[in-house]
N, C-alpha and C positions, 0 to 999 in steps of 0.2 A: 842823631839819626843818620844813619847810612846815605851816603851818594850814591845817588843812582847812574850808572853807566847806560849810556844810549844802547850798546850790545852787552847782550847776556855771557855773561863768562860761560866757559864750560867745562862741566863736575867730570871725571871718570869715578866712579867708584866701585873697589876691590872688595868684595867682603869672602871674608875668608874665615873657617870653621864652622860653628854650627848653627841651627834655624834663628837661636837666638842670638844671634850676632846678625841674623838678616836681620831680624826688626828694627834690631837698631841701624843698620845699616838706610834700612827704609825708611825708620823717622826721620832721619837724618837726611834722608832729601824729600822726605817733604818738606820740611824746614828751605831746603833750598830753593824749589822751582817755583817762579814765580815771585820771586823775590829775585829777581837780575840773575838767575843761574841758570842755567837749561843743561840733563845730560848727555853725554855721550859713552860712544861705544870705542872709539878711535883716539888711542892714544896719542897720538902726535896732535890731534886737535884739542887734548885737556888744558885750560887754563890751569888748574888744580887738579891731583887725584890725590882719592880719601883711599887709605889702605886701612880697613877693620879687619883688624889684626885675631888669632887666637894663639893660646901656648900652653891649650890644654896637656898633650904628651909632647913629647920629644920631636914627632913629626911633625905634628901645627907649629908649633914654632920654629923648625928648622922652613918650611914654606912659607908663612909667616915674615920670616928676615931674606928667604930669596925674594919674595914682591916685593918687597920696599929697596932691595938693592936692585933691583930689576926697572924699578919704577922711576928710581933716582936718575936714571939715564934720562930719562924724559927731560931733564932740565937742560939738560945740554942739546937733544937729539930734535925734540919739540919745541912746543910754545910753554909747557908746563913753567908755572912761577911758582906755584905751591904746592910742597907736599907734606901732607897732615896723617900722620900714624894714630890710630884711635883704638882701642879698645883693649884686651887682653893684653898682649905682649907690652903695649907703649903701656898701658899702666902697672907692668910689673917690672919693666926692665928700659923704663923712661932714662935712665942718667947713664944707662950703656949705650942706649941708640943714642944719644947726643954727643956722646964721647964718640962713637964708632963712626956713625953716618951723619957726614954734615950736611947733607943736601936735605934733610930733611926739617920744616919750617915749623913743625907746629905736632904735638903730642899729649894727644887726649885721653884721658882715664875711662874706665868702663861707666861711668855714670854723667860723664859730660855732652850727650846727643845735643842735647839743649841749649849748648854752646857752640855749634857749628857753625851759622850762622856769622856770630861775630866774629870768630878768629878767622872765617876766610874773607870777611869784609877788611879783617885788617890785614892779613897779607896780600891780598891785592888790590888795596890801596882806595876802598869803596868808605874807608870811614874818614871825617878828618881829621886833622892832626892832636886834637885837646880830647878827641874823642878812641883815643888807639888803646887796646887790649888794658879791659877791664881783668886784670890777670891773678890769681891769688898771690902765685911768684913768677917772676922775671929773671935770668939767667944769661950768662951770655950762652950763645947759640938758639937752638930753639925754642921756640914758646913751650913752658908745660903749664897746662891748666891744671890747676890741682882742685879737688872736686870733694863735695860735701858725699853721707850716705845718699843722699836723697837726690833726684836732680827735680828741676821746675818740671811740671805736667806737661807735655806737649800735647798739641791737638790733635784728633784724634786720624785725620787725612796724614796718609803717606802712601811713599810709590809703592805700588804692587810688583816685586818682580818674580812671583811664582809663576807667573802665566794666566791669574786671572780668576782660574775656578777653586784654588784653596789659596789658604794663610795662614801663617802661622801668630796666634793671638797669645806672646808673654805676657803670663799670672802675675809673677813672681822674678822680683830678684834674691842673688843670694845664697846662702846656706849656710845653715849651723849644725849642718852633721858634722863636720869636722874625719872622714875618713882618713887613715893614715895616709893613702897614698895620693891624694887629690889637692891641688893646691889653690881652687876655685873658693874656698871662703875666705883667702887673704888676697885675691883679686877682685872677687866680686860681691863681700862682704856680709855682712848678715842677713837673714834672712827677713824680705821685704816684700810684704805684699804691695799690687796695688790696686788702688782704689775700684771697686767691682762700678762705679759712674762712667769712669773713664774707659774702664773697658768694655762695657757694652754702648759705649759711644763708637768706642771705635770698630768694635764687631758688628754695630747698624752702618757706619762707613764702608765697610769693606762689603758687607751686604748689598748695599745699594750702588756697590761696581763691579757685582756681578761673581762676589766669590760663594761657593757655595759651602766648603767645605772648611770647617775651623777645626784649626790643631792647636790646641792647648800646651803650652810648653813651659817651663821655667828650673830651677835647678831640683826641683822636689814641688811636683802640682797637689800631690795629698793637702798638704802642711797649708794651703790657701787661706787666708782670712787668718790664721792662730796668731799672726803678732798684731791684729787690728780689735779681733773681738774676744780673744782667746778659745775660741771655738774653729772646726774645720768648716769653712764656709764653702768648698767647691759643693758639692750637691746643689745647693742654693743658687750659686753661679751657672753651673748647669740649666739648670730650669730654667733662669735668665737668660740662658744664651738661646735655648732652645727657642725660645719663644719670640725668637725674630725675624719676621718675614725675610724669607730667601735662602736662610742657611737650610741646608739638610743635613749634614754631615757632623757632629761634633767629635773628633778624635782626642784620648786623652795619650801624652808622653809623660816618660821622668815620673813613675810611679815609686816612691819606696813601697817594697810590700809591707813593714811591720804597719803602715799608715792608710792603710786600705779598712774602710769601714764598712759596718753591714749598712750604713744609710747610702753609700755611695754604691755597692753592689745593687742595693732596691733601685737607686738611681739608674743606674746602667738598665737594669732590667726593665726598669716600666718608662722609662722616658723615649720614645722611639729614634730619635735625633742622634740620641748617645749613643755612637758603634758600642757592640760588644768587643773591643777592642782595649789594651793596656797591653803598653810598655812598661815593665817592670825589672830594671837592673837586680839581679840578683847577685851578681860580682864573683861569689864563688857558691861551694858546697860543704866546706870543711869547715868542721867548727873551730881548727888548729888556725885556719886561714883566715875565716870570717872574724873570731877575735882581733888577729894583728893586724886587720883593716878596720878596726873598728867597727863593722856593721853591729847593726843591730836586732840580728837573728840568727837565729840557729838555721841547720837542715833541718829540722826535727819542725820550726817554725815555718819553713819556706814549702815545706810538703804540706803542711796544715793551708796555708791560705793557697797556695796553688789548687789544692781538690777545693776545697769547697768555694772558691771563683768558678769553678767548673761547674760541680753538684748546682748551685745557684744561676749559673748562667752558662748553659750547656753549650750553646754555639760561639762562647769568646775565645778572640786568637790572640793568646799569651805571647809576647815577643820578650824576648831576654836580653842582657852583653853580659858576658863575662872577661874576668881578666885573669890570665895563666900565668905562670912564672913569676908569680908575687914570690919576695927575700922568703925564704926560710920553708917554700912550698916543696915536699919528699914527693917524693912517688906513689908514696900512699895517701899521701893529698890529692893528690890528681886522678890517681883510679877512683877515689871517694864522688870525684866531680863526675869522670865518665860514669861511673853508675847512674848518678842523679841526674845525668841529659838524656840519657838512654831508660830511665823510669819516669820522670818528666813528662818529657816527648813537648819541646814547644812549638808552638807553630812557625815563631820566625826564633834565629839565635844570630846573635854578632860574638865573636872573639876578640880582644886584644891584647896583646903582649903585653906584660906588663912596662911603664916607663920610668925609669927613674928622675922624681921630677926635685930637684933641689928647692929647700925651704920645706921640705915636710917630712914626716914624723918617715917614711919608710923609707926616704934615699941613705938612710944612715942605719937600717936595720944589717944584720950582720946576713951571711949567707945566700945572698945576692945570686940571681941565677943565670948560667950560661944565655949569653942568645938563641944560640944553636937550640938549647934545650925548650927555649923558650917556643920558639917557631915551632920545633917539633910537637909539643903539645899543641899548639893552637890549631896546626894543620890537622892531629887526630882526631878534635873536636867536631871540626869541620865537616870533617868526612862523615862520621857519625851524624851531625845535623843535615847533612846532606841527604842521606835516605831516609832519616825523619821525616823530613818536610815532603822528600816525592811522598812518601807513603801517605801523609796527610793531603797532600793536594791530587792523589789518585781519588782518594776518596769523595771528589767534589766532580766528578765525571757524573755526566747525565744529572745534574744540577742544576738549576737557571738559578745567578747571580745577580744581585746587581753592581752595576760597574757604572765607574764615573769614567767618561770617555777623555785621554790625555791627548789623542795627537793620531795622527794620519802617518801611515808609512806606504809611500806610494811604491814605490817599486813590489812590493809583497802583499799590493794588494787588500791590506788588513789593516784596524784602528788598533790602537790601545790605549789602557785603561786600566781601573786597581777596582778591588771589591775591596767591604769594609775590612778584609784581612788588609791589608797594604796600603802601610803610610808610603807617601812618597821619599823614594831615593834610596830608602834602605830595605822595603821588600820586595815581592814580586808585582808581574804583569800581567794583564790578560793582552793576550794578541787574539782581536776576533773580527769574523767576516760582517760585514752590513752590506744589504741592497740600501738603502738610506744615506743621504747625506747628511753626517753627522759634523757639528764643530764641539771644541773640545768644551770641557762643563758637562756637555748631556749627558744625563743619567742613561744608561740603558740595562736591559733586560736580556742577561746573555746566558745558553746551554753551552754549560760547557761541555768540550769533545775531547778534552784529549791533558795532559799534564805531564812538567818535568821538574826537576827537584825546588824548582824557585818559582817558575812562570805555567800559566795557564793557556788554554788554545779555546774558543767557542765561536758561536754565532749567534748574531744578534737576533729574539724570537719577534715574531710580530706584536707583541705585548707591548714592546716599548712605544711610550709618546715620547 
């Protein structure tokens, strides 16, 4: 059993990359507070900092390896005694950070949340001595935990650091798509549901502190339940979720479209909870392209389930990413693409360069494409998406929305807020007026006035409670 220290250490924790790397981020101190840890925000006053790590492209893990070298100062500059590298990067590139950076004490795989606890009782020095790092291997330099598929269930309390009125609730670890150019099913391993107990345990937790809005997230949310009952269990999880006092909002992400069913569109449409809302990666348009990424659709298939998610559900805002300058993509690959964004027409679209990521099938395809070239397409993407989406969000003028209120901007006089178009961080805003004092969570009832290619302008009507 742990010693308990008369003062609480103190956590900083880095989470870096994407929503799902927050949750773990978040389980992971729940695990901590309240148990002898309390966090902070001030560096110099960390006993420990957690760096959750990502190296999904080139850039997450070039940021990635600057916070951990950035952080490393703290041993010297602070009080910092331990620093614990955890998730993506430490579990793919654990025996380069040990060779490279020795200030770092401790390196966690993506499935070890559930070990936090002990490994920072044993680097600072809370556990006794017959009792130190229950370890799978020991090394000299730093601890790595090496770690099962599965890890132990944690409970269902963790810190909230979205601000309170959303969350994001991972389905699913994993993935067995295996696309050429993605290196996340040999980091974060097969595809793993979990258990639907546990997480509406923890979606009545997060409930009852006041979050209202659930985002469903995981490497592919279609695929839900198939490696537990061999069946797609999200519609089923939906209904469940729905039916919990306090949520209003259910957001789905991480769509594949070949796995989009007609139970799940009936779902969408009759369950009021479930935004008409899907993110859906499409990746590319070329079926030259889509082969050598391995997807698993045509254009020919991606225009079939695009219309009819429309035809079926006429007010859903389709959000896409695609990836440009994939090895071996012509010019007539690419016009193939601008046509399809420009007949398309989605509501949100992200771009990304392609990254050459080592360890997988496409850093070794031949015909590799310029940077320059690369950038240059993404940019003309852009611009194209760019009067898309004005033209779509002109068309929601003299409209009344509803909006979940984000925050106050004093100086301008005006709150903002997202309609069920706009997940947080990657779409638009509404900036709108209230006579009302509003805090952030409340729904309101907003006319809009006015739009620009990403964000929205209204006023709040008298409708709203």
């Amino acid at each position: 059993m742990a010693e308990t220290n008369s003062k609480e250490q103190k956590i900083l924790m880095v989470s870096l990359g994407c929503d799902k790397n927050l949750v773990d981020s978040e389980e992971m101190l729940g695990q901590l507070l309240g148990s002898g840890y309390t966090m902070t925000d001030n560096e110099v006053e960390a006993d420990a900092v957690i760096v959750n790590t990502c190296c999904f492209i080139e850039d997450a893990k070039k940021e990635s390896i600057d916070t951990i070298l950035s952080m490393a100062h703290l041993k010297e500059d602070g009080r910092c005694r331990a620093l614990v590298v955890t998730g993506c990067l430490g579990h793919r590139y654990a025996r380069e950070i040990q060779e490279s950076i020795p200030e770092v004490d401790a390196i966690m795989g993506t499935s070890s949340a559930d070990k936090i606890r002990d490994v920072l009782d044993d680097l600072l020095g809370r556990k006794q001595a017959q009792e130190r790092a229950r370890r799978a291997v020991q090394q000299e330099g730093p601890v790595v935990v090496v770690e099962s598929a599965d890890r132990t269930p944690l409970p269902p309390t963790r810190v909230i650091t979205t601000g309170g009125w959303y969350e994001y609730l991972k389905i699913a670890e994993g993935c067995d798509k295996h696309c050429t150019y993605c290196a996340i099913p040999s980091v974060r391993g097969n595809y793993r549901s979990i258990p639907e107990n546990y997480l509406l345990a923890q979606a009545k937790y997060l409930a009852s502190q006041g979050v209202r809005e659930l985002i469903l997230v995981a490497q592919e949310t279609m695929l839900y339940g198939t490696d537990i009952s061999g069946k797609k269990e999200l519609p089923k999880l939906l209904h469940d979720l729905a039916a919990i006092d306090g949520i209003e909002w259910i957001r789905i992400l991480y769509c594949y479209p070949e796995e989009i069913t007609e139970e799940l569109i009936r779902t969408i449409r009759q369950e009021p909870k479930v935004l008409p809302y899907i993110d859906m990666p499409v990746q590319h348009a070329s079926d030259h392209i889509l082969k050598r990424m391995a997807r698993r659709t045509s254009r020919a298939d991606l225009e079939r389930i695009i219309c009819r998610l429309r035809e079926e559900i006429p007010e859903i805002a389709l959000r896409t990413t695609l990836i440009v300058g994939f090895p071996g993509e012509t010019d007539e690959d690419f016009e193939e693409l601008v046509t399809f964004v420009r007949k398309m027409r989605f509501d949100r679209l992200g771009v990304f360069t392609y990254s050459r990521e080592e360890g997988t099938p496409a850093a070794d395809f031949p015909d590799q494409i310029p940077e320059e070239v690369k950038q240059k397409r993404r940019d003309t993407i852009m611009e194209i998406q760019q009067e898309v989406s004005r033209q779509k969000n002109e068309t929601l003028v003299g409209k009344t929305l509803e909006v979940i209120t984000e925050g106050y901007l004093p100086d301008d006089g005006v709150y903002t807020g997202r309609t069920y178009r706009d997940a947080p961080g990657v779409d638009g805003l509404v900036f709108f007026e209230s006579d009302a004092d509003l805090i952030s969570g409340t729904m309101a009832d907003v006319k809009i006035t006015g739009a620009s290619e990403y964000d929205l302008t209204g006023i709040m009507t008298e409708s709203t409670t």
